[in-house]
C-alpha positions in Angstrom: 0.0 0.0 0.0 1.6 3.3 -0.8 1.0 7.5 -1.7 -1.2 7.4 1.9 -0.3 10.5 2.6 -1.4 12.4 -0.3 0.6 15.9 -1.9 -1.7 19.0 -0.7 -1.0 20.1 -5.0 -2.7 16.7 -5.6 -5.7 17.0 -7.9 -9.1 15.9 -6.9 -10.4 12.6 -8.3 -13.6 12.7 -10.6 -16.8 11.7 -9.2 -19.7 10.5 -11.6 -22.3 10.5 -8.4 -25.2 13.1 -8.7 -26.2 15.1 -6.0 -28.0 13.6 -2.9 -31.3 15.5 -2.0 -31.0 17.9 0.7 -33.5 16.8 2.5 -33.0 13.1 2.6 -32.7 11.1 5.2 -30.7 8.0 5.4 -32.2 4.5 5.0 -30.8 2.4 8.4 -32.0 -0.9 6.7 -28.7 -2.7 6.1 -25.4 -2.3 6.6 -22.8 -1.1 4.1 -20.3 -3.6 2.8 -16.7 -3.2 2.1 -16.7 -1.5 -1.0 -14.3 -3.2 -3.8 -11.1 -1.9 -4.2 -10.9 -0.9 -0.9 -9.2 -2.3 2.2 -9.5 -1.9 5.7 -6.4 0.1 7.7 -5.7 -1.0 11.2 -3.8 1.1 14.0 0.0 -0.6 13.2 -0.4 0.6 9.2 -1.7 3.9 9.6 1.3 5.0 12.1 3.7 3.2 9.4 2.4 5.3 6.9 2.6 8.6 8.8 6.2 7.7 9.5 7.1 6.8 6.1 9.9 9.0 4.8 9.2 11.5 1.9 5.2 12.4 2.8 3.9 16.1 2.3 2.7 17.1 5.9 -0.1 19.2 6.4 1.0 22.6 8.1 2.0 22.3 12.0 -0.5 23.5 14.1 -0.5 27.1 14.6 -2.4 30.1 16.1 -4.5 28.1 18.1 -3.8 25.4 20.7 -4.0 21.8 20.2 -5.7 20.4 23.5 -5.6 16.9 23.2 -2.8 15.1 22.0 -2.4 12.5 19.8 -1.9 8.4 20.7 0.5 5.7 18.9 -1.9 6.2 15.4 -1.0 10.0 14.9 -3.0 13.5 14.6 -4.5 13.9 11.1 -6.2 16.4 8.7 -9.1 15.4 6.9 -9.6 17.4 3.3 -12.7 16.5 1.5 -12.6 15.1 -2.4 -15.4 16.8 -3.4 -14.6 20.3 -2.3 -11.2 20.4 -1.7 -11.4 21.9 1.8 -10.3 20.7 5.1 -12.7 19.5 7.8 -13.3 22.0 11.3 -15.1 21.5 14.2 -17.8 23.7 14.4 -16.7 24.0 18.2 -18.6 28.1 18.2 -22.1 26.6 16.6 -25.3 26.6 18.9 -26.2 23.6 20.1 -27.5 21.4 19.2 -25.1 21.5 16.4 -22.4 22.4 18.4 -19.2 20.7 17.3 -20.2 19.6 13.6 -17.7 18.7 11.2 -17.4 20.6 8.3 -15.4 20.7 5.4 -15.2 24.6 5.2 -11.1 25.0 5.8 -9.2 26.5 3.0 -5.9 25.3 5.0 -4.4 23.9 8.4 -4.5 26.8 10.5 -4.6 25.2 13.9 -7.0 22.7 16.3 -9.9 23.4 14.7 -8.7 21.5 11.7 -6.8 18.3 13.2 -8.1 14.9 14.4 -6.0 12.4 16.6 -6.9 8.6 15.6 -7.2 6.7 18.0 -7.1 2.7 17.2 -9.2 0.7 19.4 -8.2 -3.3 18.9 -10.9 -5.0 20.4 -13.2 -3.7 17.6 -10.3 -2.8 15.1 -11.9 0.7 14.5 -10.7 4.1 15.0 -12.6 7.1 17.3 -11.7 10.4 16.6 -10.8 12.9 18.8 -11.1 17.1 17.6 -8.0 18.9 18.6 -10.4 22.0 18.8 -12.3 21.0 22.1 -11.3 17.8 23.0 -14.3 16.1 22.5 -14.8 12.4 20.3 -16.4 12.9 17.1 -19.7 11.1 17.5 -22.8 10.0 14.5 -25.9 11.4 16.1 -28.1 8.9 15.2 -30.9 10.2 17.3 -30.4 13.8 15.1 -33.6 13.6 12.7 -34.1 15.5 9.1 -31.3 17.1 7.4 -28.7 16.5 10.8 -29.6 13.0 11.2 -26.2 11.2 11.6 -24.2 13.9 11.4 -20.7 13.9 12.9 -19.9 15.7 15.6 -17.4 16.3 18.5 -19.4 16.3 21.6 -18.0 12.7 23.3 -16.0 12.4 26.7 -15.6 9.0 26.0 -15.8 6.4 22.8 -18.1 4.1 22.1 -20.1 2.4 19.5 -21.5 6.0 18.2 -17.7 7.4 18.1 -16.2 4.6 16.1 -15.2 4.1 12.5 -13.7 1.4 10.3 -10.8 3.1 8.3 -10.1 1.9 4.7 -8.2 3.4 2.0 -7.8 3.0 -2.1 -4.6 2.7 -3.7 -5.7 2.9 -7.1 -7.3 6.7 -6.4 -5.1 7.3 -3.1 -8.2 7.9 -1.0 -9.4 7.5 2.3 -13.2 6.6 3.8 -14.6 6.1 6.9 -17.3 3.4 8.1 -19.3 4.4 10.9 -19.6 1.6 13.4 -23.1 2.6 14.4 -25.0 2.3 11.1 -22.6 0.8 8.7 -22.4 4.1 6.4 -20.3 5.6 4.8 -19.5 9.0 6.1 -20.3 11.7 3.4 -20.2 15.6 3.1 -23.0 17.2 2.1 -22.0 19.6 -0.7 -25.5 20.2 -2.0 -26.7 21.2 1.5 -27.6 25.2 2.6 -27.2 27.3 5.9 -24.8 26.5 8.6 -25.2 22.2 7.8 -23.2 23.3 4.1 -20.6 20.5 3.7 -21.5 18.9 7.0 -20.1 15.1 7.1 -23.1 12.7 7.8 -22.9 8.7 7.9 -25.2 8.2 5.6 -24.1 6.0 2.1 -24.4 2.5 1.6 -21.1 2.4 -0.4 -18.1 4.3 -1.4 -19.4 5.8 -4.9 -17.4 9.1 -5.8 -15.9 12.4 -3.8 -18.7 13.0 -1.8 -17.1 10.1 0.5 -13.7 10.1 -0.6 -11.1 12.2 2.0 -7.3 13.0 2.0 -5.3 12.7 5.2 -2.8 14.7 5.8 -0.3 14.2 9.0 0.0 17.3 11.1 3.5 17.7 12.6 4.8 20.7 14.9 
């Protein structure tokens, strides 16, 4: 497996998938399958990739301070495929969207914009812990309408809601993540308006095009 870590000059890949509907909510019926051409990345790859010599770092955390720190599996940047901006935590939104992740970040500038990865091996998944508050990035299942399973940092601790299944394509040097509550695929929602604009939601059966595809980026510093 290799090009993990992906150049932030790299081009975006093309995505065939139309637009969801705004307004749809996600069907909780079955789970989603691994998707082909995908595999799953466990705690010991993701920290060999981050160490690998020669991969573009995202910029070191500046300007604001980081208040959690990182374990064994590193601290992260997430930049969407589909709009080529970096995810924040909405740490300043009223609740009850406090904390939403949103793809809205031109660039690294600080906490607000970095994840530590956690890997958890009982259940081989990841939680994901904001830099920005501290908090574990949870899928509000219990959210209903437009918000319902959105992500967002609001967890002392990590359970079933704030776990994820990481998997990543070679062939297209992208990155996906499972949510272990409902089996979807998280996506961001591009087509959506107001303050939920590019808000990332577990909520596709499968891995179709940008709108779940993500570029990780270490951050260093």
């Amino acid at each position: 497996m290799t090009s993990a870590l992906l150049s932030l000059s790299a081009l975006l890949a093309a995505s065939a998938l139309a637009a969801p509907a705004a307004g749809a909510a996600p069907q909780n019926d079955k789970p989603a399958a691994a998707p082909a051409g995908w595999e799953r990345v466990d705690g010991a790859e993701l920290a060999r990739f981050a160490g690998s010599d020669g991969r573009t770092e995202a910029p070191a955390a500046t300007g604001r301070s980081a208040s959690a720190q990182a374990d064994d599996s590193g601290t992260f940047a997430l930049k969407s495929a589909r709009n080529g901006k970096f995810t924040a935590t909405e740490k300043n939104y009223a609740a009850p969207n406090t904390g939403v992740l949103r793809t809205r970040s031109a660039a690294v500038t600080g906490a607000w914009e970095g994840f530590a990865f956690e890997w958890h091996e009982a259940t081989q998944t990841y939680a994901l812990k904001s830099l920005a508050n501290n908090r574990y990035v949870a899928v509000e299942g219990n959210y209903t309408g437009n918000a319902q399973n959105v992500l967002r940092a609001r967890s002392t601790g990590a359970g079933t809601w704030e776990r994820f299944t990481l998997y990543y394509n070679e062939d297209v040097d992208r990155w996906a993540l499972q949510s272990a509550l409902n089996g979807r695929f998280v996506a961001m929602e591009n087509s959506y308006t107001g303050s939920l604009q590019y808000a990332l939601r577990a909520r596709s059966l499968e891995v179709t095009g940008s709108w779940e595809q993500f570029e990780l980026f270490e951050i260093t510093g």
